[in-house]
Structures are given as structure tokens and as C-alpha cells.
VEXDREN-2710 file (C-alpha; in Angstrom, 1 decimal):
% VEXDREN-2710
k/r/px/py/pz
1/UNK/-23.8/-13.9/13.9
2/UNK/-21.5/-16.4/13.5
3/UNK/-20.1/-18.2/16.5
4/UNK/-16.8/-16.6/17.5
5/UNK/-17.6/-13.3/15.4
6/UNK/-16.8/-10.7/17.5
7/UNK/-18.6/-6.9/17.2
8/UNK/-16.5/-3.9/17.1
9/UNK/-16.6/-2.0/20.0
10/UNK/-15.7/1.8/21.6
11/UNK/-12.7/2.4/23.4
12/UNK/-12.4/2.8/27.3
13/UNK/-12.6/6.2/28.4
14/UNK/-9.4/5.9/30.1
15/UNK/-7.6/4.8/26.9
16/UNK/-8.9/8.2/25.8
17/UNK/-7.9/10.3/28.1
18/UNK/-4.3/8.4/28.6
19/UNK/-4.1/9.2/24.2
20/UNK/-5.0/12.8/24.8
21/UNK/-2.6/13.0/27.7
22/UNK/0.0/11.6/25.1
23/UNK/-0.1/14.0/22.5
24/UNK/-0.3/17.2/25.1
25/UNK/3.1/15.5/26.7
26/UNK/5.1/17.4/23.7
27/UNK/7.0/14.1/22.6
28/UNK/8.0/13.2/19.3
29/UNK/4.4/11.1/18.5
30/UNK/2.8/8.7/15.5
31/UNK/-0.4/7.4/15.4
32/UNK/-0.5/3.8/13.2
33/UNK/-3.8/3.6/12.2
34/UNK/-5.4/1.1/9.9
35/UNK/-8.9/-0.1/9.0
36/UNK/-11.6/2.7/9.5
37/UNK/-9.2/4.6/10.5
38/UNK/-7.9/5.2/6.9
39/UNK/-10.6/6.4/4.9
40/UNK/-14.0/8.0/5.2
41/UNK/-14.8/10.2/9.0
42/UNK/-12.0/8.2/10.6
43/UNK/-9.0/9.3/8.3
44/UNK/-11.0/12.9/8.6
45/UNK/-10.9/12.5/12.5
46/UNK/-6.9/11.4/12.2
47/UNK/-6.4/14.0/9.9
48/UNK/-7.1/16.8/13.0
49/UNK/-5.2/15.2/15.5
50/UNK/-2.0/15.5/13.0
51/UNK/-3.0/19.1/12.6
52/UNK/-4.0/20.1/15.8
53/UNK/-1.3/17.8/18.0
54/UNK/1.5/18.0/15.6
55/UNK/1.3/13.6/15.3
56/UNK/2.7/11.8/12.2
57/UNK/0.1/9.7/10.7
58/UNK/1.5/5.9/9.7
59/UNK/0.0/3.1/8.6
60/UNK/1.1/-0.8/8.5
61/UNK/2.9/-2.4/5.7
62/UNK/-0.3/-4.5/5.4
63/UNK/-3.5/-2.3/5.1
64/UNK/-6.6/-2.5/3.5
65/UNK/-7.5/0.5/2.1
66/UNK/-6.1/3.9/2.5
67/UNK/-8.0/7.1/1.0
68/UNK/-5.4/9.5/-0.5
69/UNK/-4.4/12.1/-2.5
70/UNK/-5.4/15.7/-3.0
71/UNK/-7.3/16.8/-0.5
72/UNK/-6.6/13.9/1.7
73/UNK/-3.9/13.7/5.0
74/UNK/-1.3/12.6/4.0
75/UNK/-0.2/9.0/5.8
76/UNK/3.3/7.0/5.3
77/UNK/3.1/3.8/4.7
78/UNK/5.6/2.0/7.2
79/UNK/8.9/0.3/5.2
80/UNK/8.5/-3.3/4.5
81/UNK/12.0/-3.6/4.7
82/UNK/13.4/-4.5/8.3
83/UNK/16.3/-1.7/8.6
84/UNK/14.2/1.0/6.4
85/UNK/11.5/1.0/8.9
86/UNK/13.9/0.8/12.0
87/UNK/15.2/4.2/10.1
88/UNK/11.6/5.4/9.2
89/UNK/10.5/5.0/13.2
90/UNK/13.3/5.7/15.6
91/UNK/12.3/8.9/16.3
92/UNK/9.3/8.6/17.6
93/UNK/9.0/8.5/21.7
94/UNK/5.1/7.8/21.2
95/UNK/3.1/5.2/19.5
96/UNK/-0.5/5.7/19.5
97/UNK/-1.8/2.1/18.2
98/UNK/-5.6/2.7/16.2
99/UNK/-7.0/-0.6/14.8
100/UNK/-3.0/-1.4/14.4
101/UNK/-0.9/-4.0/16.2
102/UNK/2.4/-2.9/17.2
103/UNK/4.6/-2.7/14.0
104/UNK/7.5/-5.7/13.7
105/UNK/9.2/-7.0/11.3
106/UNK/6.9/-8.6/8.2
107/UNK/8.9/-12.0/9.0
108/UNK/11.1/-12.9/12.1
109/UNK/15.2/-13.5/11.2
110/UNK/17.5/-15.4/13.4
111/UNK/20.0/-12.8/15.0
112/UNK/17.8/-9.6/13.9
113/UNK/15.9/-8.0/16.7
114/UNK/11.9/-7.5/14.7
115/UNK/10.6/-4.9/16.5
116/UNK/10.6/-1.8/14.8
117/UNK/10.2/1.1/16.9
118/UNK/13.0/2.3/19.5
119/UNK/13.6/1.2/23.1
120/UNK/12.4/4.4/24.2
121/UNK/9.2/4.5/22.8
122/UNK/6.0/4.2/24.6
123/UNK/3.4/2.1/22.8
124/UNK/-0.5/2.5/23.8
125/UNK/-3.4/1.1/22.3
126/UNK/-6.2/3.8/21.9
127/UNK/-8.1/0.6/19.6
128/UNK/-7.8/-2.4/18.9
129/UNK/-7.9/-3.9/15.9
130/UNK/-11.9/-5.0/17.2
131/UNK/-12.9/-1.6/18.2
132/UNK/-14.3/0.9/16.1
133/UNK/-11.2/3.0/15.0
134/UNK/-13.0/5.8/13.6
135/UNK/-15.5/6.8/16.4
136/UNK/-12.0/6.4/18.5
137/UNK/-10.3/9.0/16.8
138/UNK/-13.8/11.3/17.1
139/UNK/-13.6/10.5/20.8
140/UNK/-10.2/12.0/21.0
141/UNK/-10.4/14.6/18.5
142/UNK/-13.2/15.7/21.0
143/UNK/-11.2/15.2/24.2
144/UNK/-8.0/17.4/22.6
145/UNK/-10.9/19.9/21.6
146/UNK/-9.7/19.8/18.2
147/UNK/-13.3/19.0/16.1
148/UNK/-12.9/22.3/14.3
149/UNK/-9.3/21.8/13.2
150/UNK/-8.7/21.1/9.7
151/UNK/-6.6/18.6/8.6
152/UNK/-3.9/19.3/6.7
153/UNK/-4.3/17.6/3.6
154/UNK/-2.1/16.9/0.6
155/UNK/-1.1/19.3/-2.3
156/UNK/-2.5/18.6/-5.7
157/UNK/1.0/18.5/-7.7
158/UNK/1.7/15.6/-9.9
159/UNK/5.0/14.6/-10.8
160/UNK/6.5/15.7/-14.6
161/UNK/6.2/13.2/-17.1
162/UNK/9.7/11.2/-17.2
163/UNK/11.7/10.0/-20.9
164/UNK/14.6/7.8/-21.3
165/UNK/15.4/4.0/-20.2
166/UNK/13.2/2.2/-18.0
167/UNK/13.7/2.7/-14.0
168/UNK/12.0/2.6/-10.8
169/UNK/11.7/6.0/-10.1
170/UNK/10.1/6.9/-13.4
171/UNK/7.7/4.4/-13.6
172/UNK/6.5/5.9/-10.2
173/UNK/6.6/9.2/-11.8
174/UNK/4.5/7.9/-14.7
175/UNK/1.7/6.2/-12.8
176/UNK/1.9/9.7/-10.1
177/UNK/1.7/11.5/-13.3
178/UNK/-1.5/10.3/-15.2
179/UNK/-3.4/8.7/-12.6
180/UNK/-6.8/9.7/-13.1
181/UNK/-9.2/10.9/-10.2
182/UNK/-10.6/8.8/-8.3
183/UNK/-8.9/5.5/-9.4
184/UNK/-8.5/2.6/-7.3
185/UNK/-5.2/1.4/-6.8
186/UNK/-4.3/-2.0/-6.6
187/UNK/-0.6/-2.8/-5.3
188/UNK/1.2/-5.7/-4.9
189/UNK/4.8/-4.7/-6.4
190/UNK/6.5/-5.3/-3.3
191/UNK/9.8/-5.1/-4.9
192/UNK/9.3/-2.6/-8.0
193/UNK/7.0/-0.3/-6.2
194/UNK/8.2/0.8/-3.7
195/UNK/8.3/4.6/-4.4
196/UNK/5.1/4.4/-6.0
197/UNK/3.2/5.8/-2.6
198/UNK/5.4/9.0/-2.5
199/UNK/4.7/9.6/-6.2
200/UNK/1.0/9.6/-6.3
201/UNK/0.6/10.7/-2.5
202/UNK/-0.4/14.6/-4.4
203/UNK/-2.5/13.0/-7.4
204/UNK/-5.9/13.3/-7.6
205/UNK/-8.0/11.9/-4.7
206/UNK/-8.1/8.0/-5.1
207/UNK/-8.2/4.3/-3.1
208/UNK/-5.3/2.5/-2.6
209/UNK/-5.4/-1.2/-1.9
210/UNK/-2.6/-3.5/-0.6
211/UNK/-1.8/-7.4/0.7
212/UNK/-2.7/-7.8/3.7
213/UNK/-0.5/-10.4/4.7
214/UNK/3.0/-12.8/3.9
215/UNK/1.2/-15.0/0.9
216/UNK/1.6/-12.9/-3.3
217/UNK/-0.7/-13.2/-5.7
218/UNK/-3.6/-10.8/-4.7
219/UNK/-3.5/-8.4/-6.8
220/UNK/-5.1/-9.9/-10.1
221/UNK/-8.4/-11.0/-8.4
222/UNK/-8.5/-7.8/-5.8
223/UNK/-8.6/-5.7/-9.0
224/UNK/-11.3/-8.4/-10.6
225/UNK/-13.5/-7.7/-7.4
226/UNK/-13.1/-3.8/-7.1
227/UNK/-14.1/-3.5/-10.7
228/UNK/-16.6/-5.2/-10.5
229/UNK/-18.3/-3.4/-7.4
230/UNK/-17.4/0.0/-8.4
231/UNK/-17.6/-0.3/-12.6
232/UNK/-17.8/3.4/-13.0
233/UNK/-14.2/3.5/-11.8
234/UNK/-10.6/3.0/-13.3
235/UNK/-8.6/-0.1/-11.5
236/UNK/-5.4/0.2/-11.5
237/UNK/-3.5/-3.5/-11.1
238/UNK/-0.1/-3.1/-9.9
239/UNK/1.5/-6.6/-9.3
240/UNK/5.0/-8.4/-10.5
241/UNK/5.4/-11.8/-13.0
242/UNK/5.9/-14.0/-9.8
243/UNK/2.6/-12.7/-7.8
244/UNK/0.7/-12.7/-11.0
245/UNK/1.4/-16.4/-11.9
246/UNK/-0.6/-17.1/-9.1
247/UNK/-3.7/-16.1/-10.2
248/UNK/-3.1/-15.0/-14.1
249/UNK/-6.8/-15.9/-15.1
250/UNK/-8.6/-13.4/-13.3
251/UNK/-7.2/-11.9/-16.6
252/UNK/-9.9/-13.7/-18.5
253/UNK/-12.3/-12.7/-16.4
254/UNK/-11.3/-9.4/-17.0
255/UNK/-11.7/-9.7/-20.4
256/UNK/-15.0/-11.9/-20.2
257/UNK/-17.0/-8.9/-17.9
258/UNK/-15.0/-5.6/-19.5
259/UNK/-13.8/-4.4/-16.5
260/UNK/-12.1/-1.3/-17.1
261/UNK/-8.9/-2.4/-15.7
262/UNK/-4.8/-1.4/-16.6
263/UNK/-2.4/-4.1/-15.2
264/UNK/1.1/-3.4/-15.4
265/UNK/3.1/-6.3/-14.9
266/UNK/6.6/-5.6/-13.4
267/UNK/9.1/-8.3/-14.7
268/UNK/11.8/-9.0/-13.2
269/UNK/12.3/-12.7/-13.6
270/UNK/12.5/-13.7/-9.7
271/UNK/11.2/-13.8/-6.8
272/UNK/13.0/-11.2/-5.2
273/UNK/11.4/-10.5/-1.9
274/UNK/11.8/-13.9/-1.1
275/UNK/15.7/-14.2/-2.3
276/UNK/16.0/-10.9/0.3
277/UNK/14.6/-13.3/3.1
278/UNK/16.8/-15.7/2.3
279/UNK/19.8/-13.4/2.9
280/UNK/18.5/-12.7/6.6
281/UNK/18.7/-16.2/7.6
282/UNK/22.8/-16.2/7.6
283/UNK/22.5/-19.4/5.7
284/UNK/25.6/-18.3/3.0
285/UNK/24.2/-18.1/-0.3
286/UNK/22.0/-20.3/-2.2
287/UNK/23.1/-23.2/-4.1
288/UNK/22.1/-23.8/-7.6
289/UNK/18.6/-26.1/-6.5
290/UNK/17.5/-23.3/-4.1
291/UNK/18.8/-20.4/-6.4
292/UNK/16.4/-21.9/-8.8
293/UNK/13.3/-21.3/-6.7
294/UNK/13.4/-18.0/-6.5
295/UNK/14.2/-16.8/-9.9
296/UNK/11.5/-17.3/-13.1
297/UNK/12.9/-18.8/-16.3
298/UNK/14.1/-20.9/-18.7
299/UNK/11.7/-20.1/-20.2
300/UNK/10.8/-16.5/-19.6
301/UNK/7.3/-15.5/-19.5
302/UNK/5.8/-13.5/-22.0
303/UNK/3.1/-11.8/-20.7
304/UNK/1.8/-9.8/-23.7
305/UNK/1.1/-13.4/-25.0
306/UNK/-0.5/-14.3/-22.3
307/UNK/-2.9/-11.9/-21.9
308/UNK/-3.9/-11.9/-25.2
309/UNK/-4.7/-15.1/-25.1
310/UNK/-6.7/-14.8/-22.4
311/UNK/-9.0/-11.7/-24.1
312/UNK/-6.6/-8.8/-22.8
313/UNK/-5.1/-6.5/-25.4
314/UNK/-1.0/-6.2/-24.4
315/UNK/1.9/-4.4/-24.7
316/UNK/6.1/-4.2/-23.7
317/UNK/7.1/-0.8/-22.6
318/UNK/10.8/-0.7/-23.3
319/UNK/11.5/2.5/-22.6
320/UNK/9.6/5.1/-20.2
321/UNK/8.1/7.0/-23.2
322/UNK/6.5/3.6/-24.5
323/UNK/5.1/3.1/-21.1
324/UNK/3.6/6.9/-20.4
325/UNK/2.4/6.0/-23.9
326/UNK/0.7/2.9/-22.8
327/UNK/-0.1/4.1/-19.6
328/UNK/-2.2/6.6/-21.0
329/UNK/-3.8/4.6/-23.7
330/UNK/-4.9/1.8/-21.0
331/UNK/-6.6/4.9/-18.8
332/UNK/-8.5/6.9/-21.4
333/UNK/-9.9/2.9/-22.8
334/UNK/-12.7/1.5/-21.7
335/UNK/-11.8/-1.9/-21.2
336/UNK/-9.1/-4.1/-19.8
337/UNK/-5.6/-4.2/-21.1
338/UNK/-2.0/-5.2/-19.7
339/UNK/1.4/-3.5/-20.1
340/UNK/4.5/-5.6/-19.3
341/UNK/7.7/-4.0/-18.3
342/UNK/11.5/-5.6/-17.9
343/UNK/12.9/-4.1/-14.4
END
């Protein structure tokens, strides 16, 4: 073991029995779970407690990797945005904490208060994130006497197929639409995506992966690395033109092993989360040096071009129809390919 490792371990008993106490109280509670807690026996194990205690299941803005869709319980991501979350939270009066920290802001802003949930909410920590978060949810599945409950899992309804100019909400509806069973998800369209969760949350059963922390450009080699231990699965690579200049030749690689992965590259010529955290620090806006940092340019990237030069067959969607079309094409192939599209 290496020095400093530490193993994970089972919560108290008391931390038990104060959870259970908790959720018999009748309050308004969540649980924010994260690690084991969101796939395999421990999502299974959250999945009662919802059921059988009436909770709301929530993960962080950062996870891992959730198991979802049909079949599945259902758990909301929380908001990355500061004011959507405050929204998303403030009425709960109980926090159960399961392999989660207690959810703030995803960076601190002079003048903006980053804790997210309200005053009058009681935060307790059934596990930490070093404690085994799925035998903690058996333990208090067991101490609600709710091991026979079934969860209630999600619906298996896909979104219709959308048509007309490209937006947000249709590009959601596309990907909940044709995603295939059990695909893995790879996310990192922290600006563009953010509805994509809601739209696939009833598509077949699947794996969704996300950054885990404040640095972009993950999504290129995360998708690289899941095909390549699970090759009998579609990847699907969801990242942005900034996030993917990061780390744009794990396209080759893509295209050197055959990994059967579809990246769709949402362009929108900045760096947009970072011009929104720019607005929060009351500095006035940006002059023309530091407007310049936070927008891509002069000159635009192209990245059909670029992926086929790297090996990676590409396409533009310009309309929603061209991307369903593309969509489709990149799922029912064999191989990689790339679809870019102007938001």
C-alpha cells in the first residue's frame, strides 16, 4: 500500500442510526451520493431508501460515474451554476452526505455566499468520501427495514426525434433519442449540455461519465480509456472546441486502435464557462486583452479538418436533421468518427 493510502472503511453505527432517525423525522430530505454510491448494489441500496423514505437522490456536479436510465433510480445531478443550484436545493431541511462533501459553489466569488443549501438545513455525514458508500446505504436500508423495497426506477420513454435549426434543447433530444443501450457517456459540455441529463435520464440503461474537478479537457482521453477497457461498447464523447483543444490527439489514437467512439464537438467559439466566472468577480467587463482569452478565433477552428487529419472521418451538422443524421450514422458504425456543431 502506498504510504498515505488510506482504506475505505464502514460507517459508525451511530451515524447509522442518526441517518435512519433523519429520514423517519418526516422533513423534506436528499441524499448526495457519489462514488459507489452511484452505480452497481450501492445506487440499488439508494434506490430503496428513495422509495421506501420518500428522499431525493442527488449527486455532485463532479462525479465519476453514475449508472442510469431505464430501469435505473433516477438521481439529479446538482446545478453547476451558483443561483440554479441555490434554486435546485432550498427545499430541502435534510442532507444526508454519502461519499459527498457538502455541496458549494464549483468556485468561490467575492460578495456571493457559496454554500448551496439553505440555512435551515441539517447536513450529516452517513460516509465519507473514505468509507465504503455502498455497504453504508445497505446498513441503512437495513436499519429503515426497507431491503425488500424496490426502487423506483426510471421509465423507458425516449424523447421524439427533433427537425429544424440547431438548438440546445434538440441536440439533447437527439442524443436522448438514439442513444443506444448500454453506451457510455462521456460529458464534458459544461456550457452546451446542460439539459442533456434530463433528456437521456429514460434512455436505455447506460454509464455516464463526468469531470471531476475545475480543469477542461477530459473528455477526449476519458473516452480514449473507456473504449478501450470496455471495446464491446459505444462511447459517446461529449466535450466543446475549447475543452477539446486540450487534448485533440487522443483523436488519433482513436483512429489508430478503432475505438468505436462518436465525438460531438459543441462549437461555440469561447470559453464561456470561464467568461460566466469572470462576471461574478464584479470586475466590470473585460477589456479587449482579457476578452480575447476567453473567446476562440481569428482563426476559427475547423474541426472536421482536424479530425480527419488525424484518422477520424467528420462531419458539420447545420441543422438538427443533419445531426440526428450523423448521430445515427456515427452509432450504427464501427469505428470512430466526429460530428462538429456551431451553438
Amino acid at each position: 500500500m502506498l504510504p498515505g493510502a488510506k482504506v475505505a472503511s464502514l460507517p459508525m453505527f451511530a451515524d447509522v442510526e442518526r441517518a435512519a432517525a433523519m429520514l423517519r423525522s418526516g422533513l423534506r430530505t436528499a441524499m448526495l451520493i457519489a462514488g459507489s454510491a452511484l452505480y452497481g448494489k450501492g445506487l440499488v441500496a439508494a434506490g430503496r431508501i428513495a422509495a421506501g423514505a420518500g428522499a431525493k437522490l442527488l449527486a455532485p456536479y463532479p462525479f465519476t460515474r453514475m449508472q442510469r436510465g431505464a430501469g435505473n433510480p433516477t438521481v439529479e445531478r446538482v446545478h453547476y451554476i451558483l443561483e440554479q443550484a441555490v434554486e435546485q436545493l432550498k427545499e430541502f431541511r435534510q442532507l444526508l452526505l454519502v461519499g459527498a462533501q457538502a455541496p458549494v459553489a464549483y468556485f468561490a466569488a467575492p460578495g456571493k455566499n457559496a454554500v448551496l443549501t439553505s440555512p435551515e438545513c441539517e447536513i450529516h455525514t452517513l460516509a465519507s468520501p473514505y468509507e465504503d458508500s455502498a455497504r453504508a446505504l445497505e446498513a441503512l436500508a437495513a436499519a429503515l427495514s426497507l431491503d425488500g423495497m424496490q426502487p423506483i426506477a426510471a421509465n423507458a420513454e425516449r424523447p421524439s426525434l427533433p427537425s429544424g435549426d440547431i438548438n440546445l434543447q434538440g441536440l439533447a433530444a437527439a442524443i436522448g433519442a438514439l442513444l443506444p443501450e448500454n453506451a457510455i457517456v462521456v460529458d464534458e459540455s459544461m456550457t452546451s449540455g446542460r439539459g442533456l441529463m434530463a433528456a437521456t435520464r429514460d434512455a436505455p440503461p447506460h454509464d455516464w461519465l463526468a469531470n471531476t474537478g475545475g480543469s477542461i479537457g477530459i473528455a477526449l482521453p476519458l473516452a480514449v480509456g473507456a473504449s478501450v477497457a470496455c471495446p464491446e461498447r459505444h462511447v459517446l464523447c461529449l466535450t466543446a472546441d475549447g475543452s477539446a483543444m486540450y487534448t485533440a490527439q487522443a483523436l488519433w489514437t482513436m483512429a489508430r486502435e478503432g475505438l468505436n467512439v462518436t465525438t460531438v464537438v459543441f462549437a461555440n467559439r469561447a470559453y464561456a464557462v470561464l467568461k460566466r466566472e469572470f462576471s461574478y468577480l464584479g470586475a466590470g467587463n473585460p477589456g479587449p486583452r482579457a476578452l480575447d482569452m476567453f473567446e476562440i478565433g481569428r482563426p476559427d477552428l475547423d474541426w472536421v479538418l482536424l479530425a480527419k487529419g488525424m484518422g477520424v472521418p467528420g462531419t458539420r451538422a447545420g441543422s438538427l436533421d443533419e445531426f440526428v443524421e450523423a448521430l445515427r450514422k456515427g452509432f450504427e458504425g464501427e469505428g470512430p468518427s466526429l460530428i462538429e456543431v456551431g451553438v
